[in-house]
C-alpha positions as CSV (number, residue, x, y, z in Angstrom):
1,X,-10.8,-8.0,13.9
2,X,-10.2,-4.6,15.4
3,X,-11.9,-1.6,15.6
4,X,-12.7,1.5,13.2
5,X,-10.4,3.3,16.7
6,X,-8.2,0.7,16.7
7,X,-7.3,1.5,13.0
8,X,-7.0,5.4,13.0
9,X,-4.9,5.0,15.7
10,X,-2.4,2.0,14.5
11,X,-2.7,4.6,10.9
12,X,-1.7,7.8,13.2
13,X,1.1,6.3,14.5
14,X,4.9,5.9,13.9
15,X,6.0,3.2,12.1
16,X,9.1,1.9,10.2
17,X,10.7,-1.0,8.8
18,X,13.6,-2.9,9.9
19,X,17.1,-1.7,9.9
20,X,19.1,-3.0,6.6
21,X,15.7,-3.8,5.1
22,X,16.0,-4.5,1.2
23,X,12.6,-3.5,-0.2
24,X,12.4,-5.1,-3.7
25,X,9.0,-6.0,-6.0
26,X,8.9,-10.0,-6.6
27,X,7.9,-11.2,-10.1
28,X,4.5,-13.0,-10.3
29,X,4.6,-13.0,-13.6
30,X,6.6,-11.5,-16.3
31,X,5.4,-12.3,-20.3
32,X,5.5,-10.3,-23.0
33,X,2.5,-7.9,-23.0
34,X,2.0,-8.7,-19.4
35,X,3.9,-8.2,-15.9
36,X,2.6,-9.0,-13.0
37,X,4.6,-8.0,-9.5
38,X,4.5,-8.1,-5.6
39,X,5.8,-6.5,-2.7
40,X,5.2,-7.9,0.7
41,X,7.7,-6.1,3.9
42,X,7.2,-6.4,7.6
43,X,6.3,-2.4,9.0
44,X,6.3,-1.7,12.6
45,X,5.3,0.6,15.3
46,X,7.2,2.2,18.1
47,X,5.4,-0.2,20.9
48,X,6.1,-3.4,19.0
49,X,2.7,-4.1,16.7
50,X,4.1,-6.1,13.3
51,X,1.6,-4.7,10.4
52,X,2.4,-6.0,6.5
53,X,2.8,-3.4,3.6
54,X,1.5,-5.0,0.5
55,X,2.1,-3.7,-2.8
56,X,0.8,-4.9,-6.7
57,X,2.0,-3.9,-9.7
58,X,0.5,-5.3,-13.2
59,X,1.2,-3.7,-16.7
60,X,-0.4,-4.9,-19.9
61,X,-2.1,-3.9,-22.9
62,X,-4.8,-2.1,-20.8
63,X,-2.2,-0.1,-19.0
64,X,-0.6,-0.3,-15.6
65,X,-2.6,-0.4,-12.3
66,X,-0.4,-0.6,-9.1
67,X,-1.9,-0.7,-5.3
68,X,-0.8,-0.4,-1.8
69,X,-1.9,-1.4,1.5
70,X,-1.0,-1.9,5.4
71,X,-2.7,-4.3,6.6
72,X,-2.9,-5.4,10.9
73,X,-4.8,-8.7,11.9
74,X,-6.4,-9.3,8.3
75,X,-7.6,-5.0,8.6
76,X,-6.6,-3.0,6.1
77,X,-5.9,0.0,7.5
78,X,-5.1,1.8,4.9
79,X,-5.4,1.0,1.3
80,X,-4.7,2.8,-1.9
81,X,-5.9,2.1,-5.4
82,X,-5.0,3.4,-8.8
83,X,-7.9,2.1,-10.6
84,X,-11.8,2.2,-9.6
85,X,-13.6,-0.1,-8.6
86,X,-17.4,-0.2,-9.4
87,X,-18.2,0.0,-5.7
88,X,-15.8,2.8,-4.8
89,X,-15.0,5.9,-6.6
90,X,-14.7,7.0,-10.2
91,X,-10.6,7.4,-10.1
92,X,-8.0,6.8,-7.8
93,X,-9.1,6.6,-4.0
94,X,-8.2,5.1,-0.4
95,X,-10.1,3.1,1.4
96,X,-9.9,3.2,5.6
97,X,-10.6,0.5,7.9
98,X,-14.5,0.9,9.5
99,X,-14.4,-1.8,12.0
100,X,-15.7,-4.6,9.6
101,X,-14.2,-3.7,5.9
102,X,-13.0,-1.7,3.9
103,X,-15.5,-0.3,1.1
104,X,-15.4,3.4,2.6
105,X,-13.2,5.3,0.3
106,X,-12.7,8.6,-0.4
107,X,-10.6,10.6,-3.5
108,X,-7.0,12.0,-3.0
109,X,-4.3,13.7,-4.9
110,X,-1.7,12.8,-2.9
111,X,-0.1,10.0,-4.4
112,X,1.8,9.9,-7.6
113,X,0.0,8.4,-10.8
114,X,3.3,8.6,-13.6
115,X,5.1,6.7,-11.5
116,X,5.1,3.5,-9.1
117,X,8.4,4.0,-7.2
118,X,7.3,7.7,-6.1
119,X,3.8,6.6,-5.3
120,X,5.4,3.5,-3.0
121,X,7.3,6.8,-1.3
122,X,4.1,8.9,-1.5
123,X,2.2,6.0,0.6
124,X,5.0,5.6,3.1
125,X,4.7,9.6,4.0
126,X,1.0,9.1,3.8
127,X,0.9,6.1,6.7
128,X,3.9,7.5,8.9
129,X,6.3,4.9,7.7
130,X,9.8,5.7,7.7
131,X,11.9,3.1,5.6
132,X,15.5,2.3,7.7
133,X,16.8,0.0,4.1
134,X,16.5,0.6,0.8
135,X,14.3,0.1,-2.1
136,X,14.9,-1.0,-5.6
137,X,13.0,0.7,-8.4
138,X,10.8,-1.1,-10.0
139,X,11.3,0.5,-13.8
C-alpha cells in the first residue's frame, strides 16, 4: 500500500497515456434495457510510475450511472462516482486515497453529469492526465 503522501503526490503530478493510444469503452454487457461497459488504459507519470484509469458505464431502466478512477498499487487515488453510496455523500462525490481506503469523499461540481464522454474529459483535467491518442465516444 502507499501512503495518504504518497497519493496526493502521484494525484498532483503529470501524467499521460501512451503515444497512438486508442481509448475505447469495452462491452460487458449489452441487452435490451441494460448495458453494461468498461474502460481500462495504462496512464503514466513523467518519472516512469504505470497507474490504471478505470472507467464503468451501465444504463438501464433505473438510469445511467458511470464512474472513474486511477488507481496505483491497488490505491485509488482518485475516484469519482455519479451515484451515492450509503456511506459517502448524498450525490455525486470523489473519494481520495487516506493511506488505507478510500471512504473519505467529499462533493464536487466539476465533472459533467449529461454526459459520459465529457465527464471521461472532465476527470482527465481533474488528475493531470493528458491523453497523446484518441477516444471513441461512447453514445
Amino acid at each position: 500500500m502507499i501512503t495518504a503522501e504518497e497519493s496526493d503526490k502521484i494525484y498532483q503530478a503529470n501524467k499521460c497515456t501512451d503515444t497512438g493510444l486508442e481509448v475505447s469503452w469495452t462491452p460487458i454487457l449489452n441487452k435490451q434495457h441494460y448495458q453494461r461497459y468498461k474502460l481500462k488504459i495504462p496512464i503514466f507519470t513523467n518519472d516512469g510510475l504505470e497507474l490504471s484509469l478505470i472507467g464503468n458505464y451501465s444504463n438501464s431502466r433505473r438510469g445511467k450511472n458511470y464512474s472513474f478512477g486511477l488507481f496505483y498499487k491497488g490505491a485509488s487515488i482518485r475516484r469519482w462516482d455519479f451515484k451515492p453510496h450509503n456511506y459517502a455523500k448524498p450525490t455525486s462525490h470523489k473519494h481520495r486515497w487516506d493511506g488505507i481506503n478510500d471512504h473519505e469523499s467529499y462533493e464536487v461540481d466539476d465533472i459533467c453529469l449529461t454526459n459520459v464522454n465529457k465527464a471521461f474529459y472532465d476527470f482527465l483535467i481533474e488528475c493531470n492526465i493528458k491523453l497523446l491518442g484518441t477516444y471513441c465516444n461512447i453514445m
